[in-house]
C-alpha positions, -999 to 999 in steps of 0.1 A, spaced: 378 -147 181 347 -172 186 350 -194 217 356 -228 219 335 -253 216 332 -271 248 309 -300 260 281 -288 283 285 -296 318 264 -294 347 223 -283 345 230 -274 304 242 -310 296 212 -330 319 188 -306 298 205 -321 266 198 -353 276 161 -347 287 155 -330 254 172 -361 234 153 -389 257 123 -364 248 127 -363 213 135 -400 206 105 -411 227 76 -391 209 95 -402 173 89 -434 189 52 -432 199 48 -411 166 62 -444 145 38 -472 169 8 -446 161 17 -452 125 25 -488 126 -4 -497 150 -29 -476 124 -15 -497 95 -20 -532 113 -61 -518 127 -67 -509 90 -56 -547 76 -70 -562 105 -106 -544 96 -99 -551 57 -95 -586 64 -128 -587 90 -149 -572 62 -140 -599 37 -140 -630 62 -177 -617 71 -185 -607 30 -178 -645 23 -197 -660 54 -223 -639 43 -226 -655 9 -221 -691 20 -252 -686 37 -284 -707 25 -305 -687 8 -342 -684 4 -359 -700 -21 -386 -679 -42 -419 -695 -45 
């Protein structure tokens, strides 16, 4: 006969709840390293072309 299923109690069930808190938090810092990474990439996409057209508004030499 298997033993019933009980809920843990004590050291067993603060463990649990380390290991969950644990788990959710580097999911967490796992999605704002993705999410952060997205937002640097479109912010240096966006830099590159601001600076691309300010680069050909410029006045430019005349040839002699």
């Amino acid at each position: 006969m298997s033993k019933s299923v009980e809920p843990l109690r004590g050291d067993a069930a603060w463990k649990a709840a380390k290991k969950g808190v644990s788990d959710r938090n580097e999911e967490a810092y796992a999605r704002g390293r993705k999410d952060r990474a997205a937002k640097n990439t479109a912010f240096a996409v966006r830099r590159l072309e601001e600076e691309r057209q300010a680069n050909r508004d410029l006045p430019r030499k005349r040839a002699r």
